[in-house]
py3Dmol code that shows the C-alpha trace and the ligand (Angstrom):
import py3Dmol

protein = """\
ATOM      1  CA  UNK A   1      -5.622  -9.807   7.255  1.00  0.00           C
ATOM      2  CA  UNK A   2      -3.232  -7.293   5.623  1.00  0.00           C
ATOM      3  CA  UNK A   3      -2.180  -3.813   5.609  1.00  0.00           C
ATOM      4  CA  UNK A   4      -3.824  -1.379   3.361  1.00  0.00           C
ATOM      5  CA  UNK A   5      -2.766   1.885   1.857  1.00  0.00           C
ATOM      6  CA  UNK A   6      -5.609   4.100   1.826  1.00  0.00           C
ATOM      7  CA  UNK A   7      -6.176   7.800   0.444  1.00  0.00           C
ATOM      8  CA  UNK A   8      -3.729   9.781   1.402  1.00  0.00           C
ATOM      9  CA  UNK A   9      -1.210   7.987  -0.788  1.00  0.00           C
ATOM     10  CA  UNK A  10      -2.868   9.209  -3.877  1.00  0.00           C
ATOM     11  CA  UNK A  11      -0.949  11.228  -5.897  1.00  0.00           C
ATOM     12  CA  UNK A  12       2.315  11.029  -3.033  1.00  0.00           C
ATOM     13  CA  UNK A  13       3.519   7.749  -3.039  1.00  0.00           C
ATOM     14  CA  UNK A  14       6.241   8.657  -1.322  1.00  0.00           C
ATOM     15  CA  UNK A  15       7.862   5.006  -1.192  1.00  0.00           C
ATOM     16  CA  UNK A  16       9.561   5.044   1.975  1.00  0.00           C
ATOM     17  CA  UNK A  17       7.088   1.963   3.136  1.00  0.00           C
ATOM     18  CA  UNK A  18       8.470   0.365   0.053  1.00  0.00           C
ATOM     19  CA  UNK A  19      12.242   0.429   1.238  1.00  0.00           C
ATOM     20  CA  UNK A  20      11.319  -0.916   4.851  1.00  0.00           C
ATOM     21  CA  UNK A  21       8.980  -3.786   3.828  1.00  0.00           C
ATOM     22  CA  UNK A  22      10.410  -7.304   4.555  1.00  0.00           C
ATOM     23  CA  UNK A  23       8.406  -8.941   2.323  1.00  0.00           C
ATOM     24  CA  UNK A  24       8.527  -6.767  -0.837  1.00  0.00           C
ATOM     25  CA  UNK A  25       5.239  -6.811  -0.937  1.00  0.00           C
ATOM     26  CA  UNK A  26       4.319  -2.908  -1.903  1.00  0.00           C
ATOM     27  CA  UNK A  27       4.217  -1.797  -5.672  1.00  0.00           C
ATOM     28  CA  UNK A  28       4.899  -0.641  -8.049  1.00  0.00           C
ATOM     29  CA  UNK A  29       8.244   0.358  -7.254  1.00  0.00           C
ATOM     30  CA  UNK A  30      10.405   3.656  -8.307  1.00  0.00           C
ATOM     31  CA  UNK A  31      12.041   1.682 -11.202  1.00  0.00           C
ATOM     32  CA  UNK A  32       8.789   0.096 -12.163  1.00  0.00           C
ATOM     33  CA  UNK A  33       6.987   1.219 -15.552  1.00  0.00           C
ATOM     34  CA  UNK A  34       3.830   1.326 -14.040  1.00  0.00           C
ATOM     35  CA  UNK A  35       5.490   4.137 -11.541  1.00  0.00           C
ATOM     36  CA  UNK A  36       4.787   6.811 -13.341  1.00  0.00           C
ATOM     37  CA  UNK A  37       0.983   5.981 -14.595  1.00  0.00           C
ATOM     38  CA  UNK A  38      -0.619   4.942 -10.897  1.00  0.00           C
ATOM     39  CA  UNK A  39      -0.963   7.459  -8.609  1.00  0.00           C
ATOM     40  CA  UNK A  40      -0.475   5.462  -5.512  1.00  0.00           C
ATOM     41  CA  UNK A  41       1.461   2.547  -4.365  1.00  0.00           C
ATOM     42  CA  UNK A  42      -0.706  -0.949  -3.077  1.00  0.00           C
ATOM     43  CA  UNK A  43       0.046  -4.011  -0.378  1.00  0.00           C
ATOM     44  CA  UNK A  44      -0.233  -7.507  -2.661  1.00  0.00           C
ATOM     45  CA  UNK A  45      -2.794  -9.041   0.591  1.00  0.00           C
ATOM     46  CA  UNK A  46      -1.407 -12.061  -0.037  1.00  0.00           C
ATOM     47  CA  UNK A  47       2.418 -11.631   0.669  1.00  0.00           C
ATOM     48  CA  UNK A  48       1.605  -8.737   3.500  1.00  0.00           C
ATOM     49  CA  UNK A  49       3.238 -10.682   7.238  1.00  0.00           C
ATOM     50  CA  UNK A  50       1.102  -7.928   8.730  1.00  0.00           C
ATOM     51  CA  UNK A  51       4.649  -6.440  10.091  1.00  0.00           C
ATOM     52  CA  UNK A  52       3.565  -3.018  10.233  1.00  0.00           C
ATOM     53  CA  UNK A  53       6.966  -2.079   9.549  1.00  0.00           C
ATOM     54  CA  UNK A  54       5.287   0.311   6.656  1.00  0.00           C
ATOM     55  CA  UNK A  55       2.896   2.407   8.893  1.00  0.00           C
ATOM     56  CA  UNK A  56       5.894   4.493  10.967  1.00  0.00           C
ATOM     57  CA  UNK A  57       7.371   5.219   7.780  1.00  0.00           C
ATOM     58  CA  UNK A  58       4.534   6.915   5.985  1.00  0.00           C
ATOM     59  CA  UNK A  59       4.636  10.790   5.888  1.00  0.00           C
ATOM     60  CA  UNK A  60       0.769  11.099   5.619  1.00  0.00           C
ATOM     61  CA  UNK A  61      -0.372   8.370   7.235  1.00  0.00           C
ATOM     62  CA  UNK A  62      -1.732   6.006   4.521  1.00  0.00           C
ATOM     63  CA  UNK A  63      -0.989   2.867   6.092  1.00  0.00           C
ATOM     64  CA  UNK A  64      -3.368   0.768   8.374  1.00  0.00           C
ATOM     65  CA  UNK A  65      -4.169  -2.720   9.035  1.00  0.00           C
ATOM     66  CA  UNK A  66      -7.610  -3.729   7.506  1.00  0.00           C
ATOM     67  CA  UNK A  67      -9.409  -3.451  11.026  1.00  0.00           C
ATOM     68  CA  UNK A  68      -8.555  -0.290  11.160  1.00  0.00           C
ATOM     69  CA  UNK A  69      -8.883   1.158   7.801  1.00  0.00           C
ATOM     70  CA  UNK A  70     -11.232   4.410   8.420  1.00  0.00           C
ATOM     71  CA  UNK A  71     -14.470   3.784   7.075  1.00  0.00           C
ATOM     72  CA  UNK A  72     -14.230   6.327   4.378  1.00  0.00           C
ATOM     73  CA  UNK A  73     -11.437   4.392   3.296  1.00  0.00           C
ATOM     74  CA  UNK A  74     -13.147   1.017   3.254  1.00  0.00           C
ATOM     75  CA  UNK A  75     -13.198   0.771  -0.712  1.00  0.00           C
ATOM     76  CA  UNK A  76      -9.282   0.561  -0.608  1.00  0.00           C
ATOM     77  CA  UNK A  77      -9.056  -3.087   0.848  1.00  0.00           C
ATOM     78  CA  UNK A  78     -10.312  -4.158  -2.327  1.00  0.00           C
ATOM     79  CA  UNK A  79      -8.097  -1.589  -4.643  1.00  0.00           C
ATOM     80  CA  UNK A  80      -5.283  -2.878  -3.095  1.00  0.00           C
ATOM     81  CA  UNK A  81      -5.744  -6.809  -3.898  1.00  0.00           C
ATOM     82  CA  UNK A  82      -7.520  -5.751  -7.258  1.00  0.00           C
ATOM     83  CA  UNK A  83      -4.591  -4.419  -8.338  1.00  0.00           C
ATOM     84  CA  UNK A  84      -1.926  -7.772  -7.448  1.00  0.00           C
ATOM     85  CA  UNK A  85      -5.385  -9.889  -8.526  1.00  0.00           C
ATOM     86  CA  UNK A  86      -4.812  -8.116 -12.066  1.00  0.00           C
ATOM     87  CA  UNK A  87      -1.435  -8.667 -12.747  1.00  0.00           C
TER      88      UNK A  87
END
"""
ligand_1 = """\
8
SF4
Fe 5.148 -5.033 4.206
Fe 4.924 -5.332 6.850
Fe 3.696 -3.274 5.652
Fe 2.802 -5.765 5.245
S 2.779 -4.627 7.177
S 3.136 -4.192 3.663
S 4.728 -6.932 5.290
S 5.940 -3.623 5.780
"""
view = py3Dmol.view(width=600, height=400)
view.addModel(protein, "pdb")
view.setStyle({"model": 0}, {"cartoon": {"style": "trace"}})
view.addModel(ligand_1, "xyz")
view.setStyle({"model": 1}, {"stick": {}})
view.zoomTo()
view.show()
């Protein structure tokens, strides 16, 4: 199990989640290159301690463990682990 970031990060990423996570595990950060070309921030699945120190911080509510994840949403568990999987 992890923590997902779903929809409403797209084109916000605000990146307070990024600042509270104990495990550094959401990216890219500010300072990153790929910063500026993804338009929203993802959990690496396999580094997530399933904290949910993230989820309080989020100004739109993007956050949610992977039972929770809104249906509509679904598609993002995979996004999210894509994304660290293509690194
Ligand atoms: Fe990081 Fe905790 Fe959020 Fe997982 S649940 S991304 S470990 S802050």
């Amino acid at each position: 199990m992890a923590y997902v970031i779903a929809e409403p990060c797209v084109d916000t990423k605000d990146t307070a989640c990024v600042e509270v996570c104990p495990v550094d595990c959401i990216h890219p950060k500010k300072d990153a290159p790929e910063f500026a070309t993804e338009n929203k921030l993802y959990i690496d699945p396999e580094t997530c301690i399933d904290c949910g120190a993230c989820v309080p911080v989020c100004p739109v509510q993007a956050i949610f463990p992977e039972e929770e994840l809104p249906e509509k949403w679904a598609k993002y568990t995979q996004i999210d682990a894509d994304w660290f999987a293509n690194k």
